[in-house]
C-alpha positions as CSV (number, residue, x, y, z in Angstrom):
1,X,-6.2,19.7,-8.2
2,X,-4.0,22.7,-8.2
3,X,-6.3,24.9,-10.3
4,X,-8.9,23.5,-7.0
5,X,-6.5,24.5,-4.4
6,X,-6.0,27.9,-6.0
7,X,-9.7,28.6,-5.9
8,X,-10.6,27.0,-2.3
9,X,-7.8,29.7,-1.0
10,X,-9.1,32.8,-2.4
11,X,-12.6,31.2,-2.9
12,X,-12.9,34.7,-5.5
13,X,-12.5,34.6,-9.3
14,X,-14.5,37.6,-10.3
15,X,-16.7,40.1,-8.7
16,X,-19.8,41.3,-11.0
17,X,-21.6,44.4,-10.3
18,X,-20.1,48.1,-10.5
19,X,-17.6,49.0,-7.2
20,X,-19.2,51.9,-5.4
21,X,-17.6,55.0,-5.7
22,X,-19.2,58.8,-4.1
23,X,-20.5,60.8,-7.0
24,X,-19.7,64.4,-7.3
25,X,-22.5,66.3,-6.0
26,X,-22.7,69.9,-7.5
27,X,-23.0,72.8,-5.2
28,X,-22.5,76.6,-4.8
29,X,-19.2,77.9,-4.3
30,X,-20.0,79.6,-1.0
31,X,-23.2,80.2,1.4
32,X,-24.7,83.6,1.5
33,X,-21.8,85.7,3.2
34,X,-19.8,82.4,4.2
35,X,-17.1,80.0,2.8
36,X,-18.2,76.6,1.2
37,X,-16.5,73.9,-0.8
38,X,-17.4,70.9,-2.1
39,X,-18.1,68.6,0.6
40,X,-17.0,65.1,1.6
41,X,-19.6,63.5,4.3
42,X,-17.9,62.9,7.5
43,X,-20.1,62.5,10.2
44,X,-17.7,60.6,12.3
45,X,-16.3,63.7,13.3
46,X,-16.8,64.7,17.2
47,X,-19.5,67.3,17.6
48,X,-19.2,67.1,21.5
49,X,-22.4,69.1,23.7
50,X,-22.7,71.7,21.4
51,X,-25.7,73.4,23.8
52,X,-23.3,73.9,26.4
53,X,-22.3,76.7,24.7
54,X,-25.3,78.8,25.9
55,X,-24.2,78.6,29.6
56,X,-27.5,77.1,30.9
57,X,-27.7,74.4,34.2
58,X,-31.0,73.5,33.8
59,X,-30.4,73.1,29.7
60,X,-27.4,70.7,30.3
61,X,-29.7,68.7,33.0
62,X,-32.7,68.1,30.1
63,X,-30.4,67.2,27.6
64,X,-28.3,64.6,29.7
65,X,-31.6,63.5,30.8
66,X,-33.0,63.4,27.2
67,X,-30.0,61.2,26.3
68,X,-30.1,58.8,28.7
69,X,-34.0,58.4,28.4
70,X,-35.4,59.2,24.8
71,X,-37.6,56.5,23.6
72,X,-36.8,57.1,19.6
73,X,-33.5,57.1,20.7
74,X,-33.7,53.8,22.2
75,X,-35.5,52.3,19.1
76,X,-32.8,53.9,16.7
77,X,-30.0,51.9,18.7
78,X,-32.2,48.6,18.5
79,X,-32.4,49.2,14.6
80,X,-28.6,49.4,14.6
81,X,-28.3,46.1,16.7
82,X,-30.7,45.0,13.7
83,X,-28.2,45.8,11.1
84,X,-25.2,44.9,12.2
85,X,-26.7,41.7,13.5
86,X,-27.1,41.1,9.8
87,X,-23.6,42.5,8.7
88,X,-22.6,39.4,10.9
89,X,-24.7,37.0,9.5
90,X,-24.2,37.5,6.2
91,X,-20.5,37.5,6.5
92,X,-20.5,34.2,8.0
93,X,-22.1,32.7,4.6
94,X,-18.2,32.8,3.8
95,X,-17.7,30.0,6.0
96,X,-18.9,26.6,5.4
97,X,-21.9,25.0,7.1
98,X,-21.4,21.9,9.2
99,X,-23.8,20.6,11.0
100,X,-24.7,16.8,12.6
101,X,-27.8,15.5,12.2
102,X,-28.9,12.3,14.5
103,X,-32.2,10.3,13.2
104,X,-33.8,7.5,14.7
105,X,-36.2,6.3,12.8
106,X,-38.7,3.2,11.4
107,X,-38.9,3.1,7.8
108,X,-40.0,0.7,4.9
109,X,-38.0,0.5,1.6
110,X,-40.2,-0.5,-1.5
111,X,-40.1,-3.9,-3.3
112,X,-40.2,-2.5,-7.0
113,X,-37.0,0.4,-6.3
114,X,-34.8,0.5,-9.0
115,X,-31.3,-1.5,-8.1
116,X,-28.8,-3.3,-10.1
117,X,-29.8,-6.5,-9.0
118,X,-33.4,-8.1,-8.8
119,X,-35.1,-8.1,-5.5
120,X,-37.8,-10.3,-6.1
121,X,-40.4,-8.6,-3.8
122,X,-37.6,-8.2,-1.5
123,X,-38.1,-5.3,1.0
124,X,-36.8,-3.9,4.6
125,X,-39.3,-2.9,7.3
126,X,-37.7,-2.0,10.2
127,X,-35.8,0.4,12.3
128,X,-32.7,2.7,10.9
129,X,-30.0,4.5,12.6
130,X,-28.2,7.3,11.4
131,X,-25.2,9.7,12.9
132,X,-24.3,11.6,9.7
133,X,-22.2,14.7,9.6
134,X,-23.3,17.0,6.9
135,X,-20.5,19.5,5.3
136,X,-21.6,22.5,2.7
137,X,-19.9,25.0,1.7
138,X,-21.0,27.9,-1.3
139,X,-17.9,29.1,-3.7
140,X,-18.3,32.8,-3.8
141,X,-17.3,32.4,-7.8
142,X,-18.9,35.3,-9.0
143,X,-18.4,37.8,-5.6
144,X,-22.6,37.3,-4.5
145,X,-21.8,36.7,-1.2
146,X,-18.9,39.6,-0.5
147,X,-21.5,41.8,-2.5
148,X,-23.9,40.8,0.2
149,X,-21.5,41.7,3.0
150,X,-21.0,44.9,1.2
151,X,-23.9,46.1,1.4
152,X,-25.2,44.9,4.8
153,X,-21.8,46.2,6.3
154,X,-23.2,50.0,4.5
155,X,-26.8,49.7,6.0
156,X,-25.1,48.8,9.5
157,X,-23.1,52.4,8.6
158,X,-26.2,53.5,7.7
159,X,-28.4,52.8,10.4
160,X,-25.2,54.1,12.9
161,X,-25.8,57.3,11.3
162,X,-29.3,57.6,11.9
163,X,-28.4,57.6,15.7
164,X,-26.5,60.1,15.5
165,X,-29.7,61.9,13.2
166,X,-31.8,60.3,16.2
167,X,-30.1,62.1,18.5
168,X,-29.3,65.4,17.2
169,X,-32.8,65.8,16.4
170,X,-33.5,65.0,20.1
171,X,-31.3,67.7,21.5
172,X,-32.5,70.4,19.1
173,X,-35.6,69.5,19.8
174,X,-35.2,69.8,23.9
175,X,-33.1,73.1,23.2
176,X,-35.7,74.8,20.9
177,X,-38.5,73.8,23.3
178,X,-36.8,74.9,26.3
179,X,-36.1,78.1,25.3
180,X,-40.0,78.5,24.1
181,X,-40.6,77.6,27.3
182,X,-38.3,80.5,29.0
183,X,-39.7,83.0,26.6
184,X,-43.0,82.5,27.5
185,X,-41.9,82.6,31.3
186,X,-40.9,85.7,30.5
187,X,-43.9,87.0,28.9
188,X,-46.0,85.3,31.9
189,X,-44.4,87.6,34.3
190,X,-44.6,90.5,32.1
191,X,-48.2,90.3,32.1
192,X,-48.2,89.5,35.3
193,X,-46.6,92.8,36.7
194,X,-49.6,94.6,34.3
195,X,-51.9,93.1,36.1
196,X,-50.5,94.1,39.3
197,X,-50.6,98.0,38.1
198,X,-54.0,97.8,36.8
199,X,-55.1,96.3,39.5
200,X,-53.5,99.5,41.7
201,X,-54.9,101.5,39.0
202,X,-58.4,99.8,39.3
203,X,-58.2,100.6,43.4
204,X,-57.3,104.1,42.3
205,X,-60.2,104.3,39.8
206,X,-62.6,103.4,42.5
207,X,-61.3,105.4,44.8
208,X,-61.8,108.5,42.5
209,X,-65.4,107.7,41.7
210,X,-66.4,107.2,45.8
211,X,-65.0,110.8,46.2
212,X,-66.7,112.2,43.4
213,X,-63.8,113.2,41.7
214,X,-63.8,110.2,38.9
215,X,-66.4,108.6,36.5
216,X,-67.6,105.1,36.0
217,X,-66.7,104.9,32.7
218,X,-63.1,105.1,33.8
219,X,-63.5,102.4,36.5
220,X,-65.7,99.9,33.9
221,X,-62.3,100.5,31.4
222,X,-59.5,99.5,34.3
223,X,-61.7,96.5,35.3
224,X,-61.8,95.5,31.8
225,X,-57.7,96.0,31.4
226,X,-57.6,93.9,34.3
227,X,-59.7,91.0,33.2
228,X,-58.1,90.7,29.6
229,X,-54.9,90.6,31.5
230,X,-55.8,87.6,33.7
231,X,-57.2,85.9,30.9
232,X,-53.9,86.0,28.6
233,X,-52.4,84.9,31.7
234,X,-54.3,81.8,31.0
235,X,-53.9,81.5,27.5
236,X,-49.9,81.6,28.1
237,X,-49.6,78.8,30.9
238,X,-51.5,76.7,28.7
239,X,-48.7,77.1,25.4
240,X,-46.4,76.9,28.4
241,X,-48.0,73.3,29.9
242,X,-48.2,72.4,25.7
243,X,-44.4,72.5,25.8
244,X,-43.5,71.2,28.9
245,X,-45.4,68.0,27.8
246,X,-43.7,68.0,25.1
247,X,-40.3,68.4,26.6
248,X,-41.6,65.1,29.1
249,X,-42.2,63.2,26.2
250,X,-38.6,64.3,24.8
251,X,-36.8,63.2,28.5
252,X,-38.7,59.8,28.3
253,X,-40.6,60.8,31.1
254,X,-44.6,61.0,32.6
255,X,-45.9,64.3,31.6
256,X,-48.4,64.0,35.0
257,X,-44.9,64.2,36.9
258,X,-42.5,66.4,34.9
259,X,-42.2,70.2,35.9
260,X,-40.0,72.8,35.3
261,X,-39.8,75.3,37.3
262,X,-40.4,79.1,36.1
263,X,-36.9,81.0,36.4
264,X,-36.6,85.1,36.5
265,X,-34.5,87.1,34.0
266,X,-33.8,87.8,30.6
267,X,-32.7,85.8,28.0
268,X,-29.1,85.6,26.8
269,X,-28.1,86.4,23.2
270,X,-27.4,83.4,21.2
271,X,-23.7,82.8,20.5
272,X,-22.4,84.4,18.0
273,X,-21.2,82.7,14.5
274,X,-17.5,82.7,13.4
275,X,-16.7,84.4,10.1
276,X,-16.3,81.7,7.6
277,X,-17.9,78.8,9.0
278,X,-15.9,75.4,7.3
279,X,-18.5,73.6,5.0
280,X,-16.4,70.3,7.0
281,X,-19.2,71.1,9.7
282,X,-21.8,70.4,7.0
283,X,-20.4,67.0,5.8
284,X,-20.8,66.1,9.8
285,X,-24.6,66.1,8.7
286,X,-25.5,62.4,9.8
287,X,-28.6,62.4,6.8
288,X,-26.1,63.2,4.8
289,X,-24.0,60.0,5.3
290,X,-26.7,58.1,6.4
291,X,-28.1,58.4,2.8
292,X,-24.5,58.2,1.4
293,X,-24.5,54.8,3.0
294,X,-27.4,53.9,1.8
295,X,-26.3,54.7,-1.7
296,X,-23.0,52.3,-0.8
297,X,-25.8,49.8,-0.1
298,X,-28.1,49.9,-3.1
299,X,-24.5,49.9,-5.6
300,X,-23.3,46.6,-4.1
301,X,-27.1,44.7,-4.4
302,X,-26.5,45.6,-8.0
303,X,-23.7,43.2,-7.7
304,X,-25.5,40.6,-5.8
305,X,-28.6,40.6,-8.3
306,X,-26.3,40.2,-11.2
307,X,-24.2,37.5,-9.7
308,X,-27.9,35.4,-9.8
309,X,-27.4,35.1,-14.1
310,X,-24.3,32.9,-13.3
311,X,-23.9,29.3,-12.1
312,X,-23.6,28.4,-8.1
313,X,-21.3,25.8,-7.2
314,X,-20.9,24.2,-3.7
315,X,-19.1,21.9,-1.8
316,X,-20.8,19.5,-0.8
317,X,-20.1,16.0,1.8
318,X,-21.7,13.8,4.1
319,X,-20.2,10.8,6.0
320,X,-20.8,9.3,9.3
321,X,-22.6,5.7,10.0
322,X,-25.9,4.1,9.2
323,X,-27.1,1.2,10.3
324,X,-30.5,-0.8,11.3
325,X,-29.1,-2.3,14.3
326,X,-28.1,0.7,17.0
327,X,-25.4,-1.9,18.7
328,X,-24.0,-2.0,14.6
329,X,-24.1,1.7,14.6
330,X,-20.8,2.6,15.1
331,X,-18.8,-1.1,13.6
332,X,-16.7,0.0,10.6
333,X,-18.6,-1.7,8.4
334,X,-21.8,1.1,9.0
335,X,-19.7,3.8,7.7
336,X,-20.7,5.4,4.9
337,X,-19.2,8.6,2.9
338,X,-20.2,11.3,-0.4
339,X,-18.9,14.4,-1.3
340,X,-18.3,16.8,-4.5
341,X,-19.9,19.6,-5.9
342,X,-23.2,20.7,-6.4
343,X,-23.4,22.9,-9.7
344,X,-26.8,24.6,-10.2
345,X,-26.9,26.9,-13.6
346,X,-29.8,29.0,-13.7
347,X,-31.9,28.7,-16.9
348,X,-35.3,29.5,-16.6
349,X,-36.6,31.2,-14.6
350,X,-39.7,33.2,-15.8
351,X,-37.3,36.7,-15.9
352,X,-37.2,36.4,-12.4
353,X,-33.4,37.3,-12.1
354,X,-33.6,40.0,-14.9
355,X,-37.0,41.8,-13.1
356,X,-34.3,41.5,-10.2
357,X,-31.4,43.0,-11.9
358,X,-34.3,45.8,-12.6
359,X,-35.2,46.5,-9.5
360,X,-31.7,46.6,-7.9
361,X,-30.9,49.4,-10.3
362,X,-34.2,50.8,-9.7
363,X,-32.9,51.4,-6.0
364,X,-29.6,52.3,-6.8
365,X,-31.2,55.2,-9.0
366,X,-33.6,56.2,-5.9
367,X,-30.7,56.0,-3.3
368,X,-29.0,58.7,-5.2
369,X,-31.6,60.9,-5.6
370,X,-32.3,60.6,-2.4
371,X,-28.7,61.5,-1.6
372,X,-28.4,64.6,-3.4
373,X,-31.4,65.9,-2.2
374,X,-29.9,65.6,1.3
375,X,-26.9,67.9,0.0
376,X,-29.7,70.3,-1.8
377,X,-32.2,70.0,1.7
378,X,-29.0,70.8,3.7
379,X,-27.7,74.0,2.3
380,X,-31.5,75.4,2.5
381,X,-31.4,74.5,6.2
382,X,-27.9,76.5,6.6
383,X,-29.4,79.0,4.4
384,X,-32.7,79.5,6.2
385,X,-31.2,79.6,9.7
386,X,-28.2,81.7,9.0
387,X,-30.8,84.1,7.2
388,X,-33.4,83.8,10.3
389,X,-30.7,85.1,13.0
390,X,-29.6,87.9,10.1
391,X,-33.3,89.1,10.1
392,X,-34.4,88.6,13.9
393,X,-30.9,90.6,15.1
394,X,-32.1,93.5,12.9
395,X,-35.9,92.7,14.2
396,X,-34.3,92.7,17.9
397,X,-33.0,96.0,17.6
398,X,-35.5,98.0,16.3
399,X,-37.8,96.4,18.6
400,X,-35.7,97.3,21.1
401,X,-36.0,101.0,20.0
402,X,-40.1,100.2,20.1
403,X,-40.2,99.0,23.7
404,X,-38.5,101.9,25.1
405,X,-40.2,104.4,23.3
406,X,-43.5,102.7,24.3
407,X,-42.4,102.7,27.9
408,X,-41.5,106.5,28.0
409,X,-45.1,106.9,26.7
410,X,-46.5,105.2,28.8
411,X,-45.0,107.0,31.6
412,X,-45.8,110.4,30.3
413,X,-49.4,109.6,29.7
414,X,-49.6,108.3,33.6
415,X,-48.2,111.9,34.2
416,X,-50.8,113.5,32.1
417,X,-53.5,111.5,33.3
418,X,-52.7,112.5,37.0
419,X,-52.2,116.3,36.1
420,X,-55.5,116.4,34.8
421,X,-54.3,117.3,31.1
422,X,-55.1,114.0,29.3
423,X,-57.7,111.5,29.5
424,X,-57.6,107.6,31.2
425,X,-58.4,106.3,27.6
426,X,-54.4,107.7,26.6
427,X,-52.9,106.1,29.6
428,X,-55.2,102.7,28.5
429,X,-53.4,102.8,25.1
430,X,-50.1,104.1,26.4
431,X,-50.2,100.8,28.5
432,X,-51.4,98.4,26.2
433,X,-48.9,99.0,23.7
434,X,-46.2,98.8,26.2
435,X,-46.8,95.3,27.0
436,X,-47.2,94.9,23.5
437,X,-43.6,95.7,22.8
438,X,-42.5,94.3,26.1
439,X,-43.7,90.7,25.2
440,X,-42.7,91.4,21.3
441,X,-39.1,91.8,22.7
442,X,-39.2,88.8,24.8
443,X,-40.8,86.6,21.4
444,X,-37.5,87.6,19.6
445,X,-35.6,86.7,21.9
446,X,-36.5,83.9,22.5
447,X,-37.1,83.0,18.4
448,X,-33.1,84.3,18.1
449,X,-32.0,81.7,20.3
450,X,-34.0,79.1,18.3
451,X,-32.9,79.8,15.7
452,X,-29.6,79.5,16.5
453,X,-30.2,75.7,17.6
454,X,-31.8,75.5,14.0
455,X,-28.0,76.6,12.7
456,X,-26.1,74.1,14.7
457,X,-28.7,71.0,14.0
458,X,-27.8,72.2,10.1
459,X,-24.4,72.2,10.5
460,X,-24.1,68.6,12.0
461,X,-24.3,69.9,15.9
462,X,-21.9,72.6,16.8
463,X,-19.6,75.2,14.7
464,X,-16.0,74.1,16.6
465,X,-14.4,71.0,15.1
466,X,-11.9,71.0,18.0
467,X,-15.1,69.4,20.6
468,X,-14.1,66.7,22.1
469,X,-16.5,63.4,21.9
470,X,-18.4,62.6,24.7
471,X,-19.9,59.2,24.6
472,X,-24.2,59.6,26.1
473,X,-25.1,56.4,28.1
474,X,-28.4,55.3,27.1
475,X,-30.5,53.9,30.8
476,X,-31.1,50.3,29.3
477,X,-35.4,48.9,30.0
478,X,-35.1,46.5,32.2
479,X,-37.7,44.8,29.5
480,X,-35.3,45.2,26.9
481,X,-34.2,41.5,25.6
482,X,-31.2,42.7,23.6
483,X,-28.7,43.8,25.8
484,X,-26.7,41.6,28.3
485,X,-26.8,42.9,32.3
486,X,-22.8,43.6,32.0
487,X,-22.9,45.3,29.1
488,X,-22.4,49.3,28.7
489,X,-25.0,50.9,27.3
490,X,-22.9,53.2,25.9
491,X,-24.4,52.9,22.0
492,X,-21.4,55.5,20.6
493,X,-18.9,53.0,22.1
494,X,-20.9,50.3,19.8
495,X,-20.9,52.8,16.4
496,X,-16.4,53.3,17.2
497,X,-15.3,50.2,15.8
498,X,-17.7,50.4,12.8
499,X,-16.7,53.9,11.8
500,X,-13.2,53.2,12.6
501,X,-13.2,50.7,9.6
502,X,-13.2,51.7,6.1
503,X,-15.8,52.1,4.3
């Protein structure tokens, strides 16, 4: 009895099944040109509204917008619902199970049953009662069940994480869009002012050839100009209709009502990166813990697969009153009573548990794979975009060089043109190229600044540890069956007390 106290108050003797612990990823002492060190995932960490840092209105507006409305985003939240909903149910296979089961019922007992006494073709046909309570209760001997919890507690981690995947992706996503989309703005009115001087230059063409003093062939090359300009016009609003569809689709939005509105100016430089940038930014990564997680998750299944070679014992009781006359069913003399345990010891079972045990290691081996390739995936990401903003400054300012020389010859072949000296195929040319360079310097802008959201979605969202967290509110469908009508919808305020536990 003592030994049965003992065990009913820790309901644990032994756990099987290895204890998880993070393996040692190997990785490069530094990045090209910046500090790294071994990293510890942390994507807890605030990372705060990292595009604020570009200074842009309409930019802050899509991306609160985005946040509150995103589709994907919405479904990544219901898949965390999912998983801690069963973090919750398999903790409560801790507790017993109790339950009271009421039966009313006409039944007929058979004359040859085995008893200890003869009936002699004695049998009941009648009615029978029954108000039983049921009580059972499964010892966690071998730690199945808190191997269970384990691992459904890591895939509710898990799935927070991909949220927070969800939703960086989303914001990098409207910030690398929207600036495509003010690029091409840019470009649009670029071409746009050509087409205003060759159209002036077209009126001036035809002018010339009515006084005499011009040929056709002049006047048949400025219509052309003209034309090809109106047509890359075209070509450009449609890329620029392609994004803002896709930007709708982003914001949760219809794309038949969603405009943005073409805005004037340049584009700003993208911010610039600190020397040294703390690998701690990297472990932010949500993949990276996300699969982490999932490597938690697939280590404590080991446990729970090899915890199915060993016996199960349970508790097990019923009592309550039975009785074939309801105004007998509750006299003291219907009660009835069992308990004690249930012992099941697996012997055969056609390899079922072994193919099991298999499987679960099997999973384990793909989980980790799966996580160092997210260490080995994110480097090349850091790698790729730090190397893209090296390349595109030095790009920038040669093309910088290009569009200004272009411009000073196109001005000077205007002035020959007009003096007599050259010929209208020069200032063509001259022109051409101009635009060329003009809408070359505009691209790279515009790729700079992408690329620069490419850095920050490596890094985890943002290079400044000190952000502080802001908490997006999700706008909850009215269809949606999951959330209660006085309940935030707040999902980071969900994710606080999971991450806030240890792991």
């Amino acid at each position: 009895m003592r030994f049965l106290f003992l065990f009913l108050t820790t309901n644990v003797i032994a756990q099987v099944g290895p204890n998880y612990e993070r393996p040692a990823t190997e990785l490069p002492a530094k990045f090209k040109n910046v500090t790294w060190r071994a990293a510890t995932p942390s994507s807890h960490l605030p990372k705060g509204e990292w595009w604020k840092i570009y200074h842009d209105s309409k930019l802050n507006e899509l991306e609160s917008r985005a946040t509150s409305n995103n589709q994907e985003l919405k479904a990544a939240i219901a898949r965390f619902d999912q998983a801690r909903a069963t973090a919750r149910l398999s903790r409560a296979e801790f507790f017993p199970n109790i339950s009271l089961p009421l039966t009313a019922e006409r039944q007929g007992t058979s004359a040859q049953m085995p008893t200890p006494f003869p009936l002699n073709g004695i049998r009941y046909d009648g009615p029978a009662y029954n108000a039983l309570m049921d009580f059972g209760w499964e010892l966690d001997l071998w730690g199945k069940i808190r191997r269970g919890v384990e691992a459904d507690k890591a895939n509710a981690n898990a799935a927070a994480n991909a949220i927070h995947n969800v939703l960086l992706g989303i914001q990098a996503d409207v910030a690398s869009n929207y600036f495509k989309l003010r690029s091409l703005d840019i470009e649009m009115r670029l071409v746009r002012e050509a087409v205003a001087l060759r159209g002036e230059a077209l009126k001036i063409a035809k002018a010339r050839v009515l006084a005499g003093a011009g040929s056709e062939l002049e006047q048949a090359q400025s219509e052309t100009e003209v034309a090809s300009a109106e047509a890359e016009i075209s070509s450009l609003q449609s890329q620029r209709d392609q994004i803002e569809n896709i930007l709708s689709t982003l914001l949760g939005t219809s794309a038949a009502s969603f405009r943005i509105t073409p805005q004037s100016g340049s584009l700003a430089n993208p911010p610039s990166l600190p020397a040294g940038v703390p690998s701690d930014l990297l472990e932010r990564r949500p993949d990276i813990s996300q699969a982490e997680r999932q490597l938690a998750a697939a280590t404590a299944r080991i446990g729970v697969a090899k915890a199915q070679f060993f016996p199960s014992i349970k508790l097990i009781g019923r009592g309550g009153f039975q009785s074939g006359d309801i105004d007998l069913l509750l006299h003291p003399d219907s009660l009835m009573w069992s308990a004690g345990p249930s012992v099941s010891i697996p012997l055969f079972a056609g390899g079922k548990n072994r193919f099991n045990l298999q499987k679960s290691k099997a999973l384990h081996d793909e989980a980790l794979a799966m996580y160092r390739q997210a260490f080995l995936g994110a480097v090349a990401d850091v790698e790729t975009s730090l190397s893209s903003l090296r390349n595109l400054s030095t790009q920038s300012a040669a093309q910088q060089r290009a569009r200004e020389s272009s411009e000073r010859a196109s001005a000077l072949a205007k002035t020959r043109y007009e003096s007599g000296t050259s010929p209208y195929l020069d200032v063509i040319e001259a022109n051409r190229t101009a635009l060329i360079t003009q809408r070359a310097t505009a691209q790279i802008a515009g790729q700079k600044l992408v690329a620069s959201v490419s850095l920050i979605k490596a890094l985890g969202g943002g290079w400044t540890q000190g952000q502080t967290s802001v908490i997006p509110v999700v706008t909850p469908d009215p269809a949606a069956r999951s959330m209660p009508e006085n309940e935030g919808s707040g999902f980071i305020s969900k994710v606080k007390g999971l991450f806030n536990r240890k792991k």
